[in-house]
Kinemage of the C-alpha trace (Angstrom):
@kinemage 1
@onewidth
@group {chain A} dominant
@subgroup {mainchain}
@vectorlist {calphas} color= white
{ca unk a 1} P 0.000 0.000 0.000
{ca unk a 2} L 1.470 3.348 -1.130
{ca unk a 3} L 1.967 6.060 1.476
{ca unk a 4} L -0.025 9.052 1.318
{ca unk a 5} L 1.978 11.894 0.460
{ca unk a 6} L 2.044 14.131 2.786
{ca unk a 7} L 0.300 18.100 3.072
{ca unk a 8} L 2.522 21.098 2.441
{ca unk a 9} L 2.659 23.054 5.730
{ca unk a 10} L -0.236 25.898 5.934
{ca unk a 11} L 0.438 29.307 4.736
{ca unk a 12} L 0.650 31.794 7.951
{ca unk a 13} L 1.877 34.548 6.268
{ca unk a 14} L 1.310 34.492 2.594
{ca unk a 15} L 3.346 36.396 -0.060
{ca unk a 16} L 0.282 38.497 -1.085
{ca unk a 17} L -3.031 38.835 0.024
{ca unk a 18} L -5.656 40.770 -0.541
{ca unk a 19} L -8.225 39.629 1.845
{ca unk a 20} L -7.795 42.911 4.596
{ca unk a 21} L -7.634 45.351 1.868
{ca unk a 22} L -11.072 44.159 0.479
{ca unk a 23} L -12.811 43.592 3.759
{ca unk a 24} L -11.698 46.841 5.219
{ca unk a 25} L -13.127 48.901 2.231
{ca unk a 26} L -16.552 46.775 1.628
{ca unk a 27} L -18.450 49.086 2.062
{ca unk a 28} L -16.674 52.165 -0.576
{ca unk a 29} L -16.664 48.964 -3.239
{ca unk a 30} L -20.044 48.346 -2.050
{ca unk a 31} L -20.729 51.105 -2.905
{ca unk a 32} L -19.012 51.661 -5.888
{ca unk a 33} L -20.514 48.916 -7.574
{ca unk a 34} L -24.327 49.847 -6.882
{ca unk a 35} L -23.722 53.403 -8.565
{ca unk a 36} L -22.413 51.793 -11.625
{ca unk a 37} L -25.891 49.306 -11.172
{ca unk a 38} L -28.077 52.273 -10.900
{ca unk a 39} L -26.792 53.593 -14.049
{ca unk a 40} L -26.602 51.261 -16.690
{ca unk a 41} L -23.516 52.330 -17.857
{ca unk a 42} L -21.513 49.077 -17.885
{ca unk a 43} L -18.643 50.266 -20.553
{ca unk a 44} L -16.631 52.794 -20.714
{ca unk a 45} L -18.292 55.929 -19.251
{ca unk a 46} L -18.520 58.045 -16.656
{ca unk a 47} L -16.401 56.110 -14.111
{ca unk a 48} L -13.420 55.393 -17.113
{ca unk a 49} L -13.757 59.220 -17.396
{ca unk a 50} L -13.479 60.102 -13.877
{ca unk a 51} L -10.912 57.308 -13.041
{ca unk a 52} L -8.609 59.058 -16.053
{ca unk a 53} L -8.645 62.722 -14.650
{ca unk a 54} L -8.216 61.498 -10.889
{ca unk a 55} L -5.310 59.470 -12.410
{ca unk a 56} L -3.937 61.532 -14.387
{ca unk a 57} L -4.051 64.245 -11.560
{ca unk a 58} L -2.118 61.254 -9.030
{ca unk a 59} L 0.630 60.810 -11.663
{ca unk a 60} L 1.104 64.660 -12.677
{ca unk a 61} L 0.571 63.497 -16.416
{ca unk a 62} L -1.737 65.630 -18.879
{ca unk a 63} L -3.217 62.708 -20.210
{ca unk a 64} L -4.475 59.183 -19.060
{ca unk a 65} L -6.409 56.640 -21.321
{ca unk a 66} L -8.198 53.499 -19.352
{ca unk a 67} L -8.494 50.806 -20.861
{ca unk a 68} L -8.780 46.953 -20.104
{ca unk a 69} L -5.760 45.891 -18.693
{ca unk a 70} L -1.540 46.262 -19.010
{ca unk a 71} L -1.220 44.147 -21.820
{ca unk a 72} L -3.097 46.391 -23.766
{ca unk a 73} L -2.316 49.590 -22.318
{ca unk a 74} L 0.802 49.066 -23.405
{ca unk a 75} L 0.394 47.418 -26.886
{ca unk a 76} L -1.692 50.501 -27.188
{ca unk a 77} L 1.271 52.637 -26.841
{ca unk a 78} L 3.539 50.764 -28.902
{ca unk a 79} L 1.224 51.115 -31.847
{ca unk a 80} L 0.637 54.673 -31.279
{ca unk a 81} L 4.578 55.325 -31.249
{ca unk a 82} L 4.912 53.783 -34.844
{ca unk a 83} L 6.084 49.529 -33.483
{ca unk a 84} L 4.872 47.207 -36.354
{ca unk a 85} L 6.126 45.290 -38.524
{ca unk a 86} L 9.625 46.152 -39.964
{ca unk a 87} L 10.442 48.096 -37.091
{ca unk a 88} L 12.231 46.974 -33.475
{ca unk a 89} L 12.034 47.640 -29.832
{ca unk a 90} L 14.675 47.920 -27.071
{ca unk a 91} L 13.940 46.297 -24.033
{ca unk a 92} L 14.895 44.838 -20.816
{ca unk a 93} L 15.059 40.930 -20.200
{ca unk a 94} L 14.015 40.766 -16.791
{ca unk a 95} L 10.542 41.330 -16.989
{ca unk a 96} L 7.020 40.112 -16.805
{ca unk a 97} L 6.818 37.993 -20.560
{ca unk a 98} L 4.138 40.970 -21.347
{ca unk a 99} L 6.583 43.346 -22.023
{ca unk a 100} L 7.480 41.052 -24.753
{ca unk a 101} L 4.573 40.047 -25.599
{ca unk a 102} L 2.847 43.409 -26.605
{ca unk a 103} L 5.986 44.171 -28.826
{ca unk a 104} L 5.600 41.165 -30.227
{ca unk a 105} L 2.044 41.251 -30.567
{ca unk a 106} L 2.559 44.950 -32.843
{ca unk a 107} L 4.947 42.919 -34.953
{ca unk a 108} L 8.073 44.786 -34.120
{ca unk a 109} L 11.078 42.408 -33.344
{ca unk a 110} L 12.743 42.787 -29.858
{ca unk a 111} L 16.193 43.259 -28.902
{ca unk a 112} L 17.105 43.138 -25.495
{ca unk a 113} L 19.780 44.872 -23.330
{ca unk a 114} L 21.056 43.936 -20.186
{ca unk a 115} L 20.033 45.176 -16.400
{ca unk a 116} L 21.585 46.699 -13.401
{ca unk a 117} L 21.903 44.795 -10.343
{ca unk a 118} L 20.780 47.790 -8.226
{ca unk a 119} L 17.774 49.032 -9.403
{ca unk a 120} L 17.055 45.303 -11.968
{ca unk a 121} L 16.461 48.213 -14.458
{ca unk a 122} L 17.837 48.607 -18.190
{ca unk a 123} L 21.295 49.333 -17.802
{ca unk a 124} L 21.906 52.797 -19.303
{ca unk a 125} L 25.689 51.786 -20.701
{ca unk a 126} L 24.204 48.449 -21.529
{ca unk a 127} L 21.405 50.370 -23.492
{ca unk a 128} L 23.603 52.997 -25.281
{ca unk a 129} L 25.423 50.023 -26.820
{ca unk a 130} L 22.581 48.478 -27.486
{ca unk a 131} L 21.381 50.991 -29.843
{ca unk a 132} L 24.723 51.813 -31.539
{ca unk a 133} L 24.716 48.163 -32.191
{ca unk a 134} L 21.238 48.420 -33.939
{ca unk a 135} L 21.983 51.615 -35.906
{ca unk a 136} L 25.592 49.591 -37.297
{ca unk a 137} L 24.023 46.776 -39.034
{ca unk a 138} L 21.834 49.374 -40.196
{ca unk a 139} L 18.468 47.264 -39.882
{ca unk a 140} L 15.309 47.862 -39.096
{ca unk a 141} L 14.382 51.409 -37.101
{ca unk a 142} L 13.996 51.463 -33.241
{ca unk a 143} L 10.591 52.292 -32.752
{ca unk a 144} L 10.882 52.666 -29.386
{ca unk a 145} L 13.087 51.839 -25.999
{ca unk a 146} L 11.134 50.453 -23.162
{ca unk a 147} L 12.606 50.744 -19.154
{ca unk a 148} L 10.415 48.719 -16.546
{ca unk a 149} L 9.980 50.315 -13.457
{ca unk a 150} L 10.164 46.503 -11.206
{ca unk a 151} L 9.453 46.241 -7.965
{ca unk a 152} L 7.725 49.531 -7.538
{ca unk a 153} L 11.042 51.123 -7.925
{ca unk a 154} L 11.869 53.057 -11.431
{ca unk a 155} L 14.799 52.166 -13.779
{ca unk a 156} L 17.619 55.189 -13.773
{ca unk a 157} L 15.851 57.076 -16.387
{ca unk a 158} L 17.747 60.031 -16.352
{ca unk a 159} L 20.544 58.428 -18.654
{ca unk a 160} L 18.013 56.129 -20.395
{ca unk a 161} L 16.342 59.415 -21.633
{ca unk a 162} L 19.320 60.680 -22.799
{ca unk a 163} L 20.409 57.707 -25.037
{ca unk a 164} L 16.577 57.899 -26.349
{ca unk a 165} L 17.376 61.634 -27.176
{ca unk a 166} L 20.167 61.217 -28.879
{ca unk a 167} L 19.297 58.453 -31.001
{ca unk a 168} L 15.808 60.084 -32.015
{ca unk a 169} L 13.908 57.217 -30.432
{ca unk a 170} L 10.801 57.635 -27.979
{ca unk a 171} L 10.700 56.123 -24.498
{ca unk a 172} L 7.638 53.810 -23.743
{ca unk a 173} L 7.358 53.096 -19.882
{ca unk a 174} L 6.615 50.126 -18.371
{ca unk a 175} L 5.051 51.203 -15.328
{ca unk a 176} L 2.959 48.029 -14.575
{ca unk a 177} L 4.112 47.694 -10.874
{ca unk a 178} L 5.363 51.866 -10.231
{ca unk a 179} L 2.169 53.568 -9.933
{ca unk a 180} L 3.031 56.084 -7.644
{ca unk a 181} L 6.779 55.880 -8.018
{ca unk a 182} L 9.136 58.736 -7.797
{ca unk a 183} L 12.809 58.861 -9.012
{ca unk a 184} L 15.161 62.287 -9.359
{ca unk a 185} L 13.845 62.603 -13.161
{ca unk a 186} L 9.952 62.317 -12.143
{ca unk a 187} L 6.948 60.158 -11.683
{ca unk a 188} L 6.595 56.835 -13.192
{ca unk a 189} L 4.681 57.700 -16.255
{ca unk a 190} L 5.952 61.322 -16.584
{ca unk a 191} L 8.816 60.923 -18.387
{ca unk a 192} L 8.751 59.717 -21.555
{ca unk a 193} L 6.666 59.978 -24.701
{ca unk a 194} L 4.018 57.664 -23.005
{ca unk a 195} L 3.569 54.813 -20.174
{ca unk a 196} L 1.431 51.995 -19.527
{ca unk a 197} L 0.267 50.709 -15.955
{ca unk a 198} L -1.855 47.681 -14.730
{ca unk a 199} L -4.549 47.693 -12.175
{ca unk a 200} L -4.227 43.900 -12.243
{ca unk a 201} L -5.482 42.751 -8.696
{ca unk a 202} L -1.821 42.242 -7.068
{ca unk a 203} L -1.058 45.584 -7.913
{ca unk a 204} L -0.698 48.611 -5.991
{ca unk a 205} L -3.476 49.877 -6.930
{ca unk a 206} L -5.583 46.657 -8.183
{ca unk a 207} L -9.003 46.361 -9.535
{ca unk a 208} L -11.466 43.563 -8.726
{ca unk a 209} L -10.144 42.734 -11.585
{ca unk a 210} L -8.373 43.631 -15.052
{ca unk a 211} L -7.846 47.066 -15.912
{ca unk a 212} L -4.420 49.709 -17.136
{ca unk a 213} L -3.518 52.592 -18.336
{ca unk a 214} L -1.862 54.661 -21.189
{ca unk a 215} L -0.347 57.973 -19.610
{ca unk a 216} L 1.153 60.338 -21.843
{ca unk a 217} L 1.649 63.998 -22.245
{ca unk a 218} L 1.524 64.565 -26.169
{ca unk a 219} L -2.549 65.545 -26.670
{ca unk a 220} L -2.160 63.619 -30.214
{ca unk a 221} L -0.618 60.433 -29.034
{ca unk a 222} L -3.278 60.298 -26.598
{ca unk a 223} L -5.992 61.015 -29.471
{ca unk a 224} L -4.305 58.216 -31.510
{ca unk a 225} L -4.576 56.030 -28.505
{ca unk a 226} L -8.147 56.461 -27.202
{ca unk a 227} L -8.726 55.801 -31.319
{ca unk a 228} L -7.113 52.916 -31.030
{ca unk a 229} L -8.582 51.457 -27.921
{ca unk a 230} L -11.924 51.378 -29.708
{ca unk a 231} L -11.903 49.115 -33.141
{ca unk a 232} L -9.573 52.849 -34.511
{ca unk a 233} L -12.336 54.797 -34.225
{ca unk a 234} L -13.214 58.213 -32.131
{ca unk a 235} L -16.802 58.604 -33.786
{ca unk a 236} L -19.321 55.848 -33.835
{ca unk a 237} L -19.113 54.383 -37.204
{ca unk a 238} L -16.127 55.474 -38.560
{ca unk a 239} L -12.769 53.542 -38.439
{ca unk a 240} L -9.626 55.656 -39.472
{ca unk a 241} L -7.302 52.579 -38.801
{ca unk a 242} L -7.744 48.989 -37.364
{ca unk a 243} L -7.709 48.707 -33.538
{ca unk a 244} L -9.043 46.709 -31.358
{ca unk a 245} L -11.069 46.550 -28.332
{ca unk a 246} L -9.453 47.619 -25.573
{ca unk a 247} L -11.654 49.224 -23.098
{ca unk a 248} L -11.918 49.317 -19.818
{ca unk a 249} L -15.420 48.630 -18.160
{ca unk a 250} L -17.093 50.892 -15.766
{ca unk a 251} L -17.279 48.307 -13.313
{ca unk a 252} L -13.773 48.116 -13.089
{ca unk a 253} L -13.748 51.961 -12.877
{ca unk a 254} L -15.803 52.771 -10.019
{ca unk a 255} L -14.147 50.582 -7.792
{ca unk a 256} L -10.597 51.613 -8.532
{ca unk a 257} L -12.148 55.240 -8.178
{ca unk a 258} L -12.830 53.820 -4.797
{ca unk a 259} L -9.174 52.750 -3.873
{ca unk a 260} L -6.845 55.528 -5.451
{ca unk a 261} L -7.708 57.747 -2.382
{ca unk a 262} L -6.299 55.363 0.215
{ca unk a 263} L -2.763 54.642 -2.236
{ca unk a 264} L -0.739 57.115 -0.768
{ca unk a 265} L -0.821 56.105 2.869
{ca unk a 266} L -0.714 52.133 1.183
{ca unk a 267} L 2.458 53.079 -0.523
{ca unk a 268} L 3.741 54.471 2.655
{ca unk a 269} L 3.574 51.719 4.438
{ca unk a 270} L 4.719 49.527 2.184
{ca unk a 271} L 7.695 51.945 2.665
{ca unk a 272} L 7.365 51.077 6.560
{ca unk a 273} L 7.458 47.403 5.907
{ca unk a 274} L 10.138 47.763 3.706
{ca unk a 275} L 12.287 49.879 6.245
{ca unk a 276} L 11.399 47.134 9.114
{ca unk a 277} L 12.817 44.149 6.831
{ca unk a 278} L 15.961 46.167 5.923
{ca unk a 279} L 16.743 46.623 9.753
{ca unk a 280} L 15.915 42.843 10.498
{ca unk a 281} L 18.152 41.637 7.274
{ca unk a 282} L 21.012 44.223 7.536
{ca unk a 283} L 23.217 41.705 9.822
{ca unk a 284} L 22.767 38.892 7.077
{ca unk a 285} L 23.373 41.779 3.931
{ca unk a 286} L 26.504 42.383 5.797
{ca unk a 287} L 27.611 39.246 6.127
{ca unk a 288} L 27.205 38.357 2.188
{ca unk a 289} L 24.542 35.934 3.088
{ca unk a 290} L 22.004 38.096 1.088
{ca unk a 291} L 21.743 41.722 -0.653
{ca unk a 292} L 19.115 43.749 0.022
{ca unk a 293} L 17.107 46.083 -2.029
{ca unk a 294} L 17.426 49.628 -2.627
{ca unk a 295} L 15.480 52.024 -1.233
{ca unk a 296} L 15.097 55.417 -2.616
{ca unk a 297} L 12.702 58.085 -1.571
{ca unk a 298} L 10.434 57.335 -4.296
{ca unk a 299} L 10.080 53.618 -4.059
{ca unk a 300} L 6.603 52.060 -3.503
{ca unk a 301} L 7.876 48.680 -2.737
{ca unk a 302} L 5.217 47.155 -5.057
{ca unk a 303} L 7.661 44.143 -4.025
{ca unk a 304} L 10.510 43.625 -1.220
{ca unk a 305} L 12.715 41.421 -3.011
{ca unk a 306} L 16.111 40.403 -1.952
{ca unk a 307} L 19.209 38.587 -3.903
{ca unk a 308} L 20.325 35.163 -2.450
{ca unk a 309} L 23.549 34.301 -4.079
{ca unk a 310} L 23.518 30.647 -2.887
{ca unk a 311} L 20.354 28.441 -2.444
{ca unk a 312} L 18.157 30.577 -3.084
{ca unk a 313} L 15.103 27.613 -3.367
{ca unk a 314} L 16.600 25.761 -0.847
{ca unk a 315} L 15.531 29.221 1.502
{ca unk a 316} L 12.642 29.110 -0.057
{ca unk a 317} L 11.689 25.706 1.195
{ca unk a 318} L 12.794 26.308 4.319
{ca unk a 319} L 10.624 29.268 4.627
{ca unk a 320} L 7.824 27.755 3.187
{ca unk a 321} L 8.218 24.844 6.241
{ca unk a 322} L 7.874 28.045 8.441
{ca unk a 323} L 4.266 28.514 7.118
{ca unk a 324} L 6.385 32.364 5.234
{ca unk a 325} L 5.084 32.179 1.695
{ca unk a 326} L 7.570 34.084 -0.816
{ca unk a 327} L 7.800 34.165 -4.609
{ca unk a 328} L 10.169 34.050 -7.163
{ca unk a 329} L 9.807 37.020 -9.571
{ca unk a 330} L 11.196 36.118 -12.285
{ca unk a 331} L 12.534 32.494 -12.365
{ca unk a 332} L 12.809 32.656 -16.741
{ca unk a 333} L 13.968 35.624 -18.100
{ca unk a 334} L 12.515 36.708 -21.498
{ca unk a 335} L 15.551 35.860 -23.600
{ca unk a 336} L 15.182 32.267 -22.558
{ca unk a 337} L 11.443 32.075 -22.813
{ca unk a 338} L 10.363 28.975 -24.761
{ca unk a 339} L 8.602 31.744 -27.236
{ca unk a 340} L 11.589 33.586 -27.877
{ca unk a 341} L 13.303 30.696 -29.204
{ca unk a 342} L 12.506 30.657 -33.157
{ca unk a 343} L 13.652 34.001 -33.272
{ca unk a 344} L 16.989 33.554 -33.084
{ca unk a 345} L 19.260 32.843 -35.604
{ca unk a 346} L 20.946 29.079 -35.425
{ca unk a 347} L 24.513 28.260 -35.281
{ca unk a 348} L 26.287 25.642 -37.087
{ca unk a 349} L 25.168 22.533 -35.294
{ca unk a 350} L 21.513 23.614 -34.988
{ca unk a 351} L 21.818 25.084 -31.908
{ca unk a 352} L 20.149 29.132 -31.877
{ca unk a 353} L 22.247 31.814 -30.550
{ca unk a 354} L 20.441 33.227 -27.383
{ca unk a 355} L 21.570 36.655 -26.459
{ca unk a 356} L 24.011 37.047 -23.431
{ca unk a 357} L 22.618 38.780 -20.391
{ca unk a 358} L 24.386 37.881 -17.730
{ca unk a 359} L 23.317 39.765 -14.960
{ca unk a 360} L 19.334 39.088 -15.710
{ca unk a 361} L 20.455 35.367 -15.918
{ca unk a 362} L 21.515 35.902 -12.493
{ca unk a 363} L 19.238 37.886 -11.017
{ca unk a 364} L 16.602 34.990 -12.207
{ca unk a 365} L 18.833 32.728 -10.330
{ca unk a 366} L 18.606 34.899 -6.953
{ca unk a 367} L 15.529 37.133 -6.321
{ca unk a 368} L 13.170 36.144 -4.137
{ca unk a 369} L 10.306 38.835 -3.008
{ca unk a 370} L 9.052 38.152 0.590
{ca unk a 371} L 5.751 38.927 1.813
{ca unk a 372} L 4.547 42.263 0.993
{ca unk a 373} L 1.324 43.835 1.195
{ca unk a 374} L -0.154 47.418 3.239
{ca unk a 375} L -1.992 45.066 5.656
{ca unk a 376} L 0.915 43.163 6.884
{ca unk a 377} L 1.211 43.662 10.864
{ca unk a 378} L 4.669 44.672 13.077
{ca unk a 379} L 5.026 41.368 14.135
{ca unk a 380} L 4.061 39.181 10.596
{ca unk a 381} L 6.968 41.495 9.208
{ca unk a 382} L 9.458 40.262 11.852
{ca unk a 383} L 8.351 36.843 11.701
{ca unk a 384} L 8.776 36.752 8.083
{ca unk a 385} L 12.525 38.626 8.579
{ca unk a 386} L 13.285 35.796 11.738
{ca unk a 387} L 12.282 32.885 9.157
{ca unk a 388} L 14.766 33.823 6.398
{ca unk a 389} L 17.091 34.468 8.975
{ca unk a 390} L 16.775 31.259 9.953
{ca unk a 391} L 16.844 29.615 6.595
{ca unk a 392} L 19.935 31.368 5.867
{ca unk a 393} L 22.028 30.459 8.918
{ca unk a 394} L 20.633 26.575 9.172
């Protein structure tokens, strides 16, 4: 007779959860969601409408476009800055595969350039060379360069925009996971020609639901987008170019409208959480065991996510045993997706040549993000801190 296998320990503290958030503001999405019933206005109206001014208000950006989730919100913008087919895109490999995706999707080709350790950013050196690269084998144009603000915390755009200047080429930001962000160039979303942000549910600032974002500050780009959004049209009938739908529903809306009021004070204590975890940790970032991250003023800690240089799963495990959920964000990079594959060119033998990126190779190899949400208590914090402590010194 076979033994049973045995039950995975119970999660005490999970990773993410979004259980506190949701019953502590019941009754604003209560709310929320019986105004949008009373008015029969299910897609795309006066809640997308309000939701884009408050937004774009939060962000200090002239224009935001909802629409109905990241994916889009930033294909959107892609398409809008002129990515299609016999054009290319510079971006980062340690990402979410939806970066890649929606260039992909526009049918630009992607080239990648590698990250900083620091910030897991788009290296600005590493990007510079990229392009010069692009512009000597004189191929297709770059349509665009996109940075990924991860973690909450925003790529060093200062430099980034520079390169982009130089070489005539807009900046598209990823600001899935930054809403709210703040570096020494400006808000997440503020600084290039456009940006796109999710309201997926993990987020920041999450929906009940999918939603995003376009930002931008170019009154024509945003025309071209909201166009775009709807099936290319902006009057009912008439299609100056093939879109898609993209919108966002008012459902969605309202109760995001609910939450953006209470992100500030989430954000700051995500910055709390992230300050107790850095005091915990600091004896076992000192002693190499583990680097911590970075934490600028203008972080929103969307995750805490340190670097193990040596067993990283094994910790994991051991957490896990301690009832600490954690997560591993991300354990593929893009280059090495199973997708990404057929697009390279093969070497003699059959064999394709994947780009080298070392240090997103190993910061796949090493991240892992421990618990992190607003509603975390004092004491879940430390016991999180005291189980990876433990891990690390067993």
């Amino acid at each position: 007779m076979n033994n049973p296998v045995p039950a995975p320990p119970p999660i005490v503290i999970p990773q993410f959860s979004l259980a506190r958030q949701t019953a502590a503001l019941r009754p604003q999405l209560t709310q929320a969601m019986e105004r949008v019933l009373a008015s029969g206005r299910f897609v795309q109206g006066p809640e997308t409408e309000a939701l884009e001014k408050k937004a774009a208000a939060a962000l200090g950006v002239h224009e935001a476009i909802a629409c109905a989730n990241g994916t889009d919100a930033l294909h959107l913008a892609l398409r809008a800055a002129g990515a299609g087919p016999g054009t290319a895109v510079l971006t980062t490999p340690f990402t979410f595969f939806a970066t890649v995706g929606a260039i992909l999707l526009t049918g630009a080709e992607v080239e990648f350039a590698d990250i900083t350790p620091g910030t897991f950013g788009l290296d600005p050196a590493q990007t510079a060379a990229a392009v010069r690269r692009h512009k000597a084998r004189r191929s297709t144009p770059l349509a665009a360069i996109v940075p990924v603000h991860l973690y909450g915390g925003m790529a060093d755009m200062e430099p980034i925009l520079a390169v982009a200047r130089a070489a005539r080429v807009p900046v598209i930001e990823d600001a899935a996971q930054a809403f709210g962000a703040r570096s020494p160039a400006g808000g997440a979303g503020a600084l290039g020609l456009a940006a796109a942000f999710s309201f997926y549910p993990t987020k920041n600032l999450g929906a009940l639901g999918e939603g995003g974002m376009v930002t931008t500050g170019d009154a024509r780009f945003a025309t071209r987008v909201r166009a775009l959004r709807t099936h290319g049209s902006l009057h009912r009938y008439r299609h100056e170019e093939l879109g898609w739908n993209a919108r966002m529903d008012e459902m969605q809306a309202a109760l995001l409208r609910a939450k953006l009021p209470y992100l500030s004070a989430w954000n700051r204590r995500r910055r709390q959480i992230a300050a107790q975890y850095a005091e915990a940790l600091e004896p076992l970032a000192a002693a190499g065991k583990i680097v911590l991250p970075a934490r600028p003023a203008g972080h929103v800690f969307h995750q805490y996510t340190v670097r193990i240089p040596d067993g990283r799963d094994q910790v994991r495990a051991a957490m896990l045993a301690q009832g600490i959920g954690s997560e591993i964000y991300y354990p593929i990079p893009a280059h090495r997706q199973p997708a990404m594959r057929q697009r390279y060119p093969r070497l003699p033998g059959g064999r394709r040549q994947i780009p080298q990126l070392p240090e997103a190779d190993r910061a796949a190899a090493e991240v892992l993000s421990l618990p992190m949400f607003p509603e975390l208590t004092d004491e879940e914090v430390a016991r999180a801190a005291a189980a990876l402590r433990a891990a690390l010194e067993a």
